[in-house]
C-alpha positions in Angstrom: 61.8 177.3 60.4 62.7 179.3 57.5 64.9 176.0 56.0 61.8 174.1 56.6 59.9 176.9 54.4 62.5 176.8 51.7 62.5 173.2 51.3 58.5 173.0 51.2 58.6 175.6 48.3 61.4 174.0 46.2 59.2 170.8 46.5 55.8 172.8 45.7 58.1 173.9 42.2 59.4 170.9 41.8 56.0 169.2 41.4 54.2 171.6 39.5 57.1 173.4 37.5 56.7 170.0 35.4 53.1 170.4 35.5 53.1 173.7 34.2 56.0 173.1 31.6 53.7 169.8 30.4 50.8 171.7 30.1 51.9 174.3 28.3 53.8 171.8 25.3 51.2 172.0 22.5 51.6 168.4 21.4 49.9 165.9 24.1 47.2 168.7 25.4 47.8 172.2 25.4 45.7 174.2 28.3 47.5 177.2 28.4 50.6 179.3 26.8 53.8 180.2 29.4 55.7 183.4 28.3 58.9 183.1 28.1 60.0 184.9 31.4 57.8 182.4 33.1 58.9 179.5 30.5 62.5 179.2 31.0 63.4 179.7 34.6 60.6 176.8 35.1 63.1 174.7 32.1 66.5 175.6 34.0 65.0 174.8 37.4 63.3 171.5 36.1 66.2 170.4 34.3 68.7 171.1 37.3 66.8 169.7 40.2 64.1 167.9 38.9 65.3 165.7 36.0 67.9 162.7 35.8 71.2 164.4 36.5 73.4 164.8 32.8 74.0 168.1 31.9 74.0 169.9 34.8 77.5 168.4 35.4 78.3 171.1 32.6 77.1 174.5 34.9 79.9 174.1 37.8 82.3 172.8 35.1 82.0 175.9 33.5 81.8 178.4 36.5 85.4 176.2 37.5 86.4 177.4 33.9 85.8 180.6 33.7 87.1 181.3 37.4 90.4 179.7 36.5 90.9 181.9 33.2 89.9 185.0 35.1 92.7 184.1 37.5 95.3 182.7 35.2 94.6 186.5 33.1 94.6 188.6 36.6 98.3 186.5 37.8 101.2 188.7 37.7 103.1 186.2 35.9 100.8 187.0 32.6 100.8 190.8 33.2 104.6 190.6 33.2 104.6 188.6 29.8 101.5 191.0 28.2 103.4 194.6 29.3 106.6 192.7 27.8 105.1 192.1 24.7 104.0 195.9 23.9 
């Protein structure tokens, strides 16, 4: 029950996120102004889930990066070679 909840709200979001974003641009028709703490979740989430795929190749790329350099920093291997250099 509570997946079936979870997936009716990402659906509700992900048809009037781009609603709200649209509305909001102030070149077709402007009807109202998002701040931005509303603004860019509603841009991350739309671009993410809602739009074509491209970039959001780029978010677990980076989280594989920055896991791997945390791990090649912590490996004892490096720790020998830093303390050596000192």
């Amino acid at each position: 029950m509570l997946g079936l909840c979870l997936l009716h709200a990402i659906l509700l979001v992900s048809i009037l996120g781009p609603l709200a974003l649209f509305f909001s641009d102030p070149q077709p028709m402007q009807l109202w102004t998002l701040s931005n703490f509303v603004s860019w979740p509603l841009t991350v989430f739309y671009r993410s889930f809602v739009a074509p795929p491209g970039m959001i190749y780029v978010v677990p790329f980076g989280l594989w990066l920055w896991l791997r350099r945390r791990e090649h920093l912590a490996s004892p291997q490096r720790r020998a070679a830093v303390g050596s250099e000192h």
